[in-house]
N, CA, C and O atoms as CSV, one atom per row, in Angstrom:
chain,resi,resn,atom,element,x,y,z
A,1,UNK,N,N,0.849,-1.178,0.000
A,1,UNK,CA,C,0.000,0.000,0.000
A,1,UNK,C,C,0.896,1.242,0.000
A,1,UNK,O,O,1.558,1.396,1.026
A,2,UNK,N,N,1.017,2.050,-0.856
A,2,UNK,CA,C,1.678,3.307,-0.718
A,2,UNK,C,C,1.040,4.336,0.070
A,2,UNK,O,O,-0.141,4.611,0.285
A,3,UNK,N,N,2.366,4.928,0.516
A,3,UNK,CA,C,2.131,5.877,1.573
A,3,UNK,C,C,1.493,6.707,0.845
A,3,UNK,O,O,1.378,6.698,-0.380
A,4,UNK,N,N,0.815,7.877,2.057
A,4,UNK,CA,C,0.210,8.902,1.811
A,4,UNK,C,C,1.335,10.196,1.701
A,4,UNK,O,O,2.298,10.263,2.466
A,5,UNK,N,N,1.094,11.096,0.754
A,5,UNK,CA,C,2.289,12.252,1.153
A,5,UNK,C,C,1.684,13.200,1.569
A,5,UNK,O,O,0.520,13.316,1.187
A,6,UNK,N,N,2.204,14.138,2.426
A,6,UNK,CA,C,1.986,15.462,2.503
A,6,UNK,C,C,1.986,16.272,1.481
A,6,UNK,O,O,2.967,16.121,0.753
A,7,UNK,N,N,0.863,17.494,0.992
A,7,UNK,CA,C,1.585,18.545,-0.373
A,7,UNK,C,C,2.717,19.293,-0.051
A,7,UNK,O,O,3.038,20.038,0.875
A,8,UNK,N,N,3.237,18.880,-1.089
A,8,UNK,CA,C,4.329,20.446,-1.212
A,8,UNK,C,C,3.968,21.314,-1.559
A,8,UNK,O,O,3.059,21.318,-2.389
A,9,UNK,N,N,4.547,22.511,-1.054
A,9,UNK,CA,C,4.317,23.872,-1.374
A,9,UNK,C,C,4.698,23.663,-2.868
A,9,UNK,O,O,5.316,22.664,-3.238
A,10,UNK,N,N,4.256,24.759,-3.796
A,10,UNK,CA,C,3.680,24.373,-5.242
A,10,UNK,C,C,5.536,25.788,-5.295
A,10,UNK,O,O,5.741,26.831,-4.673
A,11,UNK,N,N,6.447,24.997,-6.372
A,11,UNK,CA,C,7.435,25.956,-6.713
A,11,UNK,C,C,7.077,26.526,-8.279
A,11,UNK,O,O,6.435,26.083,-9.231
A,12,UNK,N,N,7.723,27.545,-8.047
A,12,UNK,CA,C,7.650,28.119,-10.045
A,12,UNK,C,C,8.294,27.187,-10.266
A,12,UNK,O,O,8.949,26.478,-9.501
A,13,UNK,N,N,8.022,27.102,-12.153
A,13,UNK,CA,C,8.564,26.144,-12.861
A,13,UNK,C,C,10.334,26.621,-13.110
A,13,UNK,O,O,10.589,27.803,-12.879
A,14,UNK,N,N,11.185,25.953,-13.445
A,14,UNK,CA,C,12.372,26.218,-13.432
A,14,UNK,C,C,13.361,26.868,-12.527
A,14,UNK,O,O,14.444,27.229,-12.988
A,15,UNK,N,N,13.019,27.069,-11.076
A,15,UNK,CA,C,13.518,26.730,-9.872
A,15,UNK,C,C,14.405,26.223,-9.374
A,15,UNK,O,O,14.154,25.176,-9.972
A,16,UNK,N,N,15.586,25.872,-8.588
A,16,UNK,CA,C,16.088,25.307,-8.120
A,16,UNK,C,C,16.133,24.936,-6.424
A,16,UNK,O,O,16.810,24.142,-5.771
A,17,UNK,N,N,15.037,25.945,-6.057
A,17,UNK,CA,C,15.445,25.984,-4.999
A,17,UNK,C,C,14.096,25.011,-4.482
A,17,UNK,O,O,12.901,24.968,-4.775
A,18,UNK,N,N,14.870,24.376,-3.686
A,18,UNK,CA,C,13.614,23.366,-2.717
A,18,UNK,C,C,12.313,23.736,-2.169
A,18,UNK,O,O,11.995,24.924,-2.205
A,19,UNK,N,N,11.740,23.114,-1.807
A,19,UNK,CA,C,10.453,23.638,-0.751
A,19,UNK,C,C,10.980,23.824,0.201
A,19,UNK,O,O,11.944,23.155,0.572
A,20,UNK,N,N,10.272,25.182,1.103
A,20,UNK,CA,C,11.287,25.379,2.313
A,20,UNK,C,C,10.117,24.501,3.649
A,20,UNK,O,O,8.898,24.366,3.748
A,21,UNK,N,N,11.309,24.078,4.475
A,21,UNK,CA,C,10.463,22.919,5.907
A,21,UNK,C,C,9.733,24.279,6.408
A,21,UNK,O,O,10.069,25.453,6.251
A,22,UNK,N,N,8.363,23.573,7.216
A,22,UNK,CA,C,7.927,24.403,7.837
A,22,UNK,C,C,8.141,24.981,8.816
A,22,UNK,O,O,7.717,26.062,9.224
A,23,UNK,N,N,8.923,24.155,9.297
A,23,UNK,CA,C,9.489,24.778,10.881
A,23,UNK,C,C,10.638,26.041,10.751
A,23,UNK,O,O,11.042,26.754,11.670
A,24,UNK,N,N,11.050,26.086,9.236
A,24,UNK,CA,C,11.885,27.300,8.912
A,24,UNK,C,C,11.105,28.414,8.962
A,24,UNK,O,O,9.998,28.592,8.453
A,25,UNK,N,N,11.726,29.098,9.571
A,25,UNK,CA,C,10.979,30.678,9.396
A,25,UNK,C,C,11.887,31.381,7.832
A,25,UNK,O,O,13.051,31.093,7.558
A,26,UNK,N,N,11.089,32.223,7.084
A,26,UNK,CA,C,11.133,32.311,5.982
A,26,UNK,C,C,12.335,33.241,5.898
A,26,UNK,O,O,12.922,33.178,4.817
A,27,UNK,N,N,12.827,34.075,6.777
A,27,UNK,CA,C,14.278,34.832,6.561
A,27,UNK,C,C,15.084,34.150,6.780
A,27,UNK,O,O,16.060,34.895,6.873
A,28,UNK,N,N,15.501,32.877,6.995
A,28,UNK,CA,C,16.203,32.179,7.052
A,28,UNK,C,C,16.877,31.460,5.568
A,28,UNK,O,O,17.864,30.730,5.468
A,29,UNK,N,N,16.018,31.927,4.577
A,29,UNK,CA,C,16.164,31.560,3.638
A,29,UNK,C,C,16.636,32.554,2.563
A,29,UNK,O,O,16.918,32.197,1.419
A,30,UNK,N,N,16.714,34.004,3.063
A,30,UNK,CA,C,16.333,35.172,2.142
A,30,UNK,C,C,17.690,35.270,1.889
A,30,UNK,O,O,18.715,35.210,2.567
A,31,UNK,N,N,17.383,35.453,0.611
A,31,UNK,CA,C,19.358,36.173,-0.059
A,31,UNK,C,C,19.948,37.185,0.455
A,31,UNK,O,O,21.168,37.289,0.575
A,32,UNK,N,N,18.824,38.292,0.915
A,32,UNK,CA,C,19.745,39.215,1.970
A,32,UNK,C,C,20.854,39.402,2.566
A,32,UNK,O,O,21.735,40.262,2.590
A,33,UNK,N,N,20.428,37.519,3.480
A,33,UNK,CA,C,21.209,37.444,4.632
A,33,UNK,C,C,22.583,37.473,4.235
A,33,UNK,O,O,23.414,37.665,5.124
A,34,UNK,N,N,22.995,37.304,2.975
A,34,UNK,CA,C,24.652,37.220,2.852
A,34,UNK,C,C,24.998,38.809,2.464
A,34,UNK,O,O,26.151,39.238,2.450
A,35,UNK,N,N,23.800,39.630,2.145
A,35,UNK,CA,C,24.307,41.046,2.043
A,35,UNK,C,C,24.395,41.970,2.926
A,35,UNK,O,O,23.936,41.636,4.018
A,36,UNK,N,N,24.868,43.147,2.853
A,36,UNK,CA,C,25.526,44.251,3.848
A,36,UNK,C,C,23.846,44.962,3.930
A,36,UNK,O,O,23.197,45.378,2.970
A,37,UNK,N,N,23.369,44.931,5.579
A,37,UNK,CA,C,22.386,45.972,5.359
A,37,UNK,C,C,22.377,47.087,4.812
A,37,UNK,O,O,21.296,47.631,4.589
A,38,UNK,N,N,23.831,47.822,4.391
A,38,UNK,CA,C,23.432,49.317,3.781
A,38,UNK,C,C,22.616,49.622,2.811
A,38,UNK,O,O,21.904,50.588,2.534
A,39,UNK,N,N,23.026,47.906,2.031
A,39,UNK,CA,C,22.097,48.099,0.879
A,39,UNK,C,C,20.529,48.221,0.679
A,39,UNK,O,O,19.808,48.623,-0.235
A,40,UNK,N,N,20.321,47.684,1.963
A,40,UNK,CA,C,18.694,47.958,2.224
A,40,UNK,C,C,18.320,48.840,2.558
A,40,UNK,O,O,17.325,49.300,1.997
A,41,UNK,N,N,19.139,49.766,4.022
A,41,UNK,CA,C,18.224,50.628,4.248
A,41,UNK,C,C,19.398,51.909,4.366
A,41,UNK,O,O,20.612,51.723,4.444
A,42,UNK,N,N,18.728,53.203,4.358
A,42,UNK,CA,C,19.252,54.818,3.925
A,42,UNK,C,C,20.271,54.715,5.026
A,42,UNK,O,O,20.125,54.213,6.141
A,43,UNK,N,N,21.545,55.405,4.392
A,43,UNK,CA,C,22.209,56.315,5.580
A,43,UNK,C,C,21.629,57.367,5.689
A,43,UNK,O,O,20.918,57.668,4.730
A,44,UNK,N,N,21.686,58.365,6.898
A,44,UNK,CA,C,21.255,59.673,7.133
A,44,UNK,C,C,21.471,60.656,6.046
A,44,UNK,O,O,22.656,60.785,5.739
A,45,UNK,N,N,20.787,61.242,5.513
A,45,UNK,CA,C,21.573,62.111,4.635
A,45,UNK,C,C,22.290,62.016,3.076
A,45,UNK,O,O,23.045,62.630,2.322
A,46,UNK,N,N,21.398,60.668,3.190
A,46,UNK,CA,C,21.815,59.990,1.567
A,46,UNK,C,C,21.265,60.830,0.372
A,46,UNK,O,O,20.095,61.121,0.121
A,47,UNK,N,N,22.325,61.120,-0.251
A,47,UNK,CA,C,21.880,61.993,-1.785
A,47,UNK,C,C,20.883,61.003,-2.952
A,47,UNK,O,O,21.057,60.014,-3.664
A,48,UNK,N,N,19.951,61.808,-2.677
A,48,UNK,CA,C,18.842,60.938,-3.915
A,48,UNK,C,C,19.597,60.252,-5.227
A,48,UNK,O,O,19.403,59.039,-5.153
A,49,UNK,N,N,20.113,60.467,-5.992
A,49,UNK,CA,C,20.796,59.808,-6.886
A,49,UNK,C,C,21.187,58.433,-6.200
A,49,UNK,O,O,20.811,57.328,-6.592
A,50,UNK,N,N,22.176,58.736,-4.880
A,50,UNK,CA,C,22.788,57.653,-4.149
A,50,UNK,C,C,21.340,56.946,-3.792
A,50,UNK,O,O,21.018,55.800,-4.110
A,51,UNK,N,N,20.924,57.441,-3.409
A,51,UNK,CA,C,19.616,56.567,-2.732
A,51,UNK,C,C,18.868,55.579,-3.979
A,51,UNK,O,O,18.618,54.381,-3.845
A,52,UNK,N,N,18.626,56.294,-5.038
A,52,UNK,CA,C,17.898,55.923,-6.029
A,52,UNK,C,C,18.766,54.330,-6.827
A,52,UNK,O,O,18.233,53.265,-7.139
A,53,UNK,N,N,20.165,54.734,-6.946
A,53,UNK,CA,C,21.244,53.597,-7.256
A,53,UNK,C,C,21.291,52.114,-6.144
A,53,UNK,O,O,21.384,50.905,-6.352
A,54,UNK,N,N,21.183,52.903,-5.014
A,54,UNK,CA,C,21.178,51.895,-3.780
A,54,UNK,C,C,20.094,51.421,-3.528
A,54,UNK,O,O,20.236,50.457,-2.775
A,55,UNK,N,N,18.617,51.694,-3.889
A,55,UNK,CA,C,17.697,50.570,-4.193
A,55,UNK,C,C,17.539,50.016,-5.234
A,55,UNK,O,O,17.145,48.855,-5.346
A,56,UNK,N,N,17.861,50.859,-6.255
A,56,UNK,CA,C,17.666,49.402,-7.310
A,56,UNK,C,C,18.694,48.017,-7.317
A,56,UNK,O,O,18.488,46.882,-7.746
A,57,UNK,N,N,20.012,48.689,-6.581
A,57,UNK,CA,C,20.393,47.597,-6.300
A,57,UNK,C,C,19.808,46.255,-5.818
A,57,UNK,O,O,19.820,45.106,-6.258
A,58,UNK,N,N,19.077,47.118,-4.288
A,58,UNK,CA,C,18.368,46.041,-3.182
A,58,UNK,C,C,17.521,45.417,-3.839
A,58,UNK,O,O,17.682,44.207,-3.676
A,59,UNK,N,N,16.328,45.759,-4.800
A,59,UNK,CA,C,15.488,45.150,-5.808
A,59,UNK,C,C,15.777,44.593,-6.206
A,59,UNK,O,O,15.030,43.622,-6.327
A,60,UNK,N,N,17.726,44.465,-7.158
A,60,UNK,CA,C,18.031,43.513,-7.718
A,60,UNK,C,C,17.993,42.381,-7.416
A,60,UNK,O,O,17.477,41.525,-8.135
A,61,UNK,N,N,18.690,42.079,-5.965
A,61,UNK,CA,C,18.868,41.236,-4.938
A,61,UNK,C,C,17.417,40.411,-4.735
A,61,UNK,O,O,17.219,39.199,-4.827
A,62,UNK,N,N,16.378,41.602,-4.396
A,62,UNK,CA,C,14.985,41.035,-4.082
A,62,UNK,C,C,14.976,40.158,-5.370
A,62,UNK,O,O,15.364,38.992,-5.450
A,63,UNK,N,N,14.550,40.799,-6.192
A,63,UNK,CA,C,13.757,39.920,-7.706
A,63,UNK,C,C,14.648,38.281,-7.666
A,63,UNK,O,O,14.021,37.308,-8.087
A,64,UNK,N,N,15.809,38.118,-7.249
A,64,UNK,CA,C,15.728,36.847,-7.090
A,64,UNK,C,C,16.041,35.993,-5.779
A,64,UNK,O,O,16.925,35.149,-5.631
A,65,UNK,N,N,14.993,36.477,-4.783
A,65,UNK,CA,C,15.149,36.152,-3.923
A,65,UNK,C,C,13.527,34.887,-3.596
A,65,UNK,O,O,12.407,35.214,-3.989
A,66,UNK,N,N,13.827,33.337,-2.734
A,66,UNK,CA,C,12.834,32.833,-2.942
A,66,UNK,C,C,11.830,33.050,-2.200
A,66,UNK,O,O,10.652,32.720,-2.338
A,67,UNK,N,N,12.404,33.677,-1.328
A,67,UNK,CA,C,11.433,34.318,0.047
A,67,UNK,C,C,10.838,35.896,-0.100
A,67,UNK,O,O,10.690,36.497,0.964
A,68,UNK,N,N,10.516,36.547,-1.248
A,68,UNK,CA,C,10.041,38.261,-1.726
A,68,UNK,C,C,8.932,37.725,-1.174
A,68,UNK,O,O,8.984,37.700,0.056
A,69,UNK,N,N,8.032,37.324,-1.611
A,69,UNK,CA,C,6.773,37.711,-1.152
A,69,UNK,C,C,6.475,37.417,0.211
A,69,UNK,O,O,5.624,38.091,0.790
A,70,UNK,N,N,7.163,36.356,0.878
A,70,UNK,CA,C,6.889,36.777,2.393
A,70,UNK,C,C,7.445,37.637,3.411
A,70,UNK,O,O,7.143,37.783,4.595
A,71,UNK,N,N,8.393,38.214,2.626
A,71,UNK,CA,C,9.330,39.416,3.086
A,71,UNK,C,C,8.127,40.462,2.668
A,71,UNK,O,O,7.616,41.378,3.312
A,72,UNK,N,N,7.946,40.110,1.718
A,72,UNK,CA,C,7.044,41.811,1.287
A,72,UNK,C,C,5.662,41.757,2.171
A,72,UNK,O,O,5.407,42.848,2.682
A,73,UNK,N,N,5.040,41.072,2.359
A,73,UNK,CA,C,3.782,41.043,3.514
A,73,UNK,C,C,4.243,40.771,4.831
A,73,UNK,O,O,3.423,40.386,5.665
A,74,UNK,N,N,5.195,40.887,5.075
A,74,UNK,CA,C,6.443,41.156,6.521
A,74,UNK,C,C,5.757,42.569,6.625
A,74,UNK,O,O,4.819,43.010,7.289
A,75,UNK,N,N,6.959,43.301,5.319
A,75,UNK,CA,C,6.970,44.385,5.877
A,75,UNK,C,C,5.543,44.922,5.609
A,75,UNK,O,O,5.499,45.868,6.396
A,76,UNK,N,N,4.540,44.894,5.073
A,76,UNK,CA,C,3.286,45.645,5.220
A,76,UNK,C,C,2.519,44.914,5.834
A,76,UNK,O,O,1.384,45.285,5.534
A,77,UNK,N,N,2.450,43.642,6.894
A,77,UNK,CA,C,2.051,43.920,7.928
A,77,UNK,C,C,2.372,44.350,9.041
A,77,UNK,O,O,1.487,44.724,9.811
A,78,UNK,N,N,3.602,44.398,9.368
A,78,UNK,CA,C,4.611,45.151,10.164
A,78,UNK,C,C,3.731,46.609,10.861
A,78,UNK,O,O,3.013,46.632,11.860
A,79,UNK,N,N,4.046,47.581,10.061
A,79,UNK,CA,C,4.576,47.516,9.035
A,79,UNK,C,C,6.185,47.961,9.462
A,79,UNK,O,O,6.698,48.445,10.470
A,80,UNK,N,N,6.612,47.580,8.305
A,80,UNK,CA,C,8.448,48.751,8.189
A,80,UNK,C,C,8.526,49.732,7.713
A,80,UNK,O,O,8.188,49.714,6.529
A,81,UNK,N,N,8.929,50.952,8.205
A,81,UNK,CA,C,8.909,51.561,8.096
A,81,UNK,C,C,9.780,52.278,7.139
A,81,UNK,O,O,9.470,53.153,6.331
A,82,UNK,N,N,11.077,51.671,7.417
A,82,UNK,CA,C,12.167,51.981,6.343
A,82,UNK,C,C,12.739,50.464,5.894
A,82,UNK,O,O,12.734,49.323,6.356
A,83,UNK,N,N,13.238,51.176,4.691
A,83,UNK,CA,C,14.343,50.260,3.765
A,83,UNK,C,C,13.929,49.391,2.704
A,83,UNK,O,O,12.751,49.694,2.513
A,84,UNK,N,N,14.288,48.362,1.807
A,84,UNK,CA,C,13.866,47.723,0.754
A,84,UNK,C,C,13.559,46.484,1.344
A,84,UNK,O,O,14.528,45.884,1.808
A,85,UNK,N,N,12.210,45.827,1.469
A,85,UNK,CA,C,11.753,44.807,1.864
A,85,UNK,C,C,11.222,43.977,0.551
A,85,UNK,O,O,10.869,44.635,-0.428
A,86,UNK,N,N,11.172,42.833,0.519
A,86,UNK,CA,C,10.397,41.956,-0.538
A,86,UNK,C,C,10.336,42.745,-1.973
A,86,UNK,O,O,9.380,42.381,-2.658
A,87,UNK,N,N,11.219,43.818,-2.605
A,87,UNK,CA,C,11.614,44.351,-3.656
A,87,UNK,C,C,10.972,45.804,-3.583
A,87,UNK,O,O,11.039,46.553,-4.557
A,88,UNK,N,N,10.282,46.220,-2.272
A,88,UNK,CA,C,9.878,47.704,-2.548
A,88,UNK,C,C,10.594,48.345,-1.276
A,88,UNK,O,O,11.094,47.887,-0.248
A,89,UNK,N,N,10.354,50.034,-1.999
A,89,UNK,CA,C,11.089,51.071,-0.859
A,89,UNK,C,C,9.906,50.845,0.281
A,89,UNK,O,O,9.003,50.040,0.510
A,90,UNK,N,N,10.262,51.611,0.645
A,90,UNK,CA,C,9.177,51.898,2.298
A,90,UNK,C,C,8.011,52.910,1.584
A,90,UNK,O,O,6.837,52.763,1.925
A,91,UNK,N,N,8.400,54.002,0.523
A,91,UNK,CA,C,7.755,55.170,-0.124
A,91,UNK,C,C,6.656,54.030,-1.019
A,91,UNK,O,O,5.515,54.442,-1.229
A,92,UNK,N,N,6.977,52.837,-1.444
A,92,UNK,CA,C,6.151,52.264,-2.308
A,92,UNK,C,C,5.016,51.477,-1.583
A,92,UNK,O,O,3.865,51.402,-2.014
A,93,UNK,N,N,5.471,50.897,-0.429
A,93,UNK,CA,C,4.819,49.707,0.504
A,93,UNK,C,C,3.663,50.708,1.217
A,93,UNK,O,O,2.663,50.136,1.652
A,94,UNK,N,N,3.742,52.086,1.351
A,94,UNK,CA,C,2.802,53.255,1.702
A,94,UNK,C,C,2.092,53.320,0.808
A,94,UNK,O,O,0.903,53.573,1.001
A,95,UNK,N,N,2.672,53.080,-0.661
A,95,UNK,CA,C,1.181,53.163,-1.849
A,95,UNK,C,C,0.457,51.975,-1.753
A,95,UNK,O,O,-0.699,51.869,-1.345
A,96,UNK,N,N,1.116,51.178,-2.109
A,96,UNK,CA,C,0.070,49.286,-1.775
A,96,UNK,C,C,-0.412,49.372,-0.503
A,96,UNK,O,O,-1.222,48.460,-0.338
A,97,UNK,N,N,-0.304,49.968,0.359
A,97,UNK,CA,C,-0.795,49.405,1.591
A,97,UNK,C,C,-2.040,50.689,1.626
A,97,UNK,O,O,-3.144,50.188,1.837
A,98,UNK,N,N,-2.087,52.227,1.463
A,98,UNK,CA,C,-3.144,52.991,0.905
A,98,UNK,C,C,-4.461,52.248,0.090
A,98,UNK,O,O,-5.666,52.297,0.338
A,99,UNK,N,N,-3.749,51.584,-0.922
A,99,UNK,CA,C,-4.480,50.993,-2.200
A,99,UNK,C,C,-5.650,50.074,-1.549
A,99,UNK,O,O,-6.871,50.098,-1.704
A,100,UNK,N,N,-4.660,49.117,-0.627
A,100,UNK,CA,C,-5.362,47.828,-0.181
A,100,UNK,C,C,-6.456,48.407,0.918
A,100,UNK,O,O,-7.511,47.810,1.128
A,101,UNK,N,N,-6.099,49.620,1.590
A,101,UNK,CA,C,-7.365,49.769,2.683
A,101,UNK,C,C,-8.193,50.522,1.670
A,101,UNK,O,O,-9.308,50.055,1.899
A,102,UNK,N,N,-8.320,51.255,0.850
A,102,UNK,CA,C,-9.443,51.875,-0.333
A,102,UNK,C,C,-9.978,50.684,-0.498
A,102,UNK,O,O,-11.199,50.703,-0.344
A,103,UNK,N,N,-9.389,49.323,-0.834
A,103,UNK,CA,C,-9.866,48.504,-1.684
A,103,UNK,C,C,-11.151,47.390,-0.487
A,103,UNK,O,O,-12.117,46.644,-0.649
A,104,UNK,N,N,-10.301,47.959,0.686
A,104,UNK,CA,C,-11.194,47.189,1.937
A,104,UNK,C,C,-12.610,47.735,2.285
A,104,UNK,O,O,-13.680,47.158,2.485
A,105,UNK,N,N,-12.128,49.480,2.291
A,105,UNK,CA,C,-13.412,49.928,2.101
A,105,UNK,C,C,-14.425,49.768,1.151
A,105,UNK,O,O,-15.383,48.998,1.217
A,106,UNK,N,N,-14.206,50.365,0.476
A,106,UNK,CA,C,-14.774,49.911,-1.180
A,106,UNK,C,C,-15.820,48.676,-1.191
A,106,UNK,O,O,-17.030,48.681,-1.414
A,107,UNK,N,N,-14.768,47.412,-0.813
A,107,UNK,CA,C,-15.930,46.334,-0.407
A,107,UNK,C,C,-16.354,45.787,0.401
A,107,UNK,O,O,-16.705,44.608,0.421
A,108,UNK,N,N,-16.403,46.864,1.517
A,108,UNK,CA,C,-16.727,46.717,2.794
A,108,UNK,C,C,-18.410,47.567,2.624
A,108,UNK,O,O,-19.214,47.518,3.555
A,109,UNK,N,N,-18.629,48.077,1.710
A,109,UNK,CA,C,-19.745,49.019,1.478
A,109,UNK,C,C,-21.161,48.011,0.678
A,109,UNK,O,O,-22.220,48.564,0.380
C-alpha cells in the first residue's frame, strides 16, 4: 500500500530551490542574509541619486530572492517603516498598503 504524502508547497517552474520545511521561518532563507544591510536601508543624509542607485540595487537582490513575497507582507504587515523589503522602498509599501485599505473599504460598502 503506498504511503500517503503530505503537499508540497507548489514551486515556479524552473527553480532550483527546494520547498522550504515548515518549521523554517522564511528569513532564514532570504538572499539578503549574505548582504551588507546598507544596501537595504538609507544612511542619514543619503543623496537621492545615491539613494535611487542603492535601491535598485536592493530590488536587484529582491527579484531573485525565494522568500520576496513573504518578506514583502512582513513588511506591510509590520509595518516597516524603512528600507527595501520583498523588492519595494518603504515610499512604495505606503502606496500598496493605501491601495489595499481603499480597496477594503470599497468592499466593505
Amino acid at each position: 500500500m503506498p504511503q500517503q504524502r503530505s503537499p508540497e508547497p507548489e514551486r515556479k517552474r524552473g527553480t532550483s530551490t527546494p520547498p522550504r520545511d515548515k518549521d523554517t521561518p522564511w528569513h532564514a532563507e532570504a538572499v539578503c542574509r549574505r548582504d551588507e544591510a546598507g544596501l537595504f536601508f538609507a544612511p542619514s543624509k543619503e543623496p537621492t541619486a545615491a539613494r535611487l542607485s542603492r535601491e535598485d540595487a536592493a530590488k536587484r537582490v529582491c527579484a531573485d530572492c525565494p522568500v520576496r513575497v513573504e518578506c514583502r507582507e512582513h513588511a506591510l504587515v509590520q509595518p516597516e517603516p524603512y528600507g527595501v523589503w520583498g523588492g519595494l522602498t518603504a515610499a512604495e509599501r505606503r502606496v500598496l498598503l493605501a491601495r489595499r485599505r481603499r480597496r477594503a473599504v470599497t468592499s466593505a460598502r
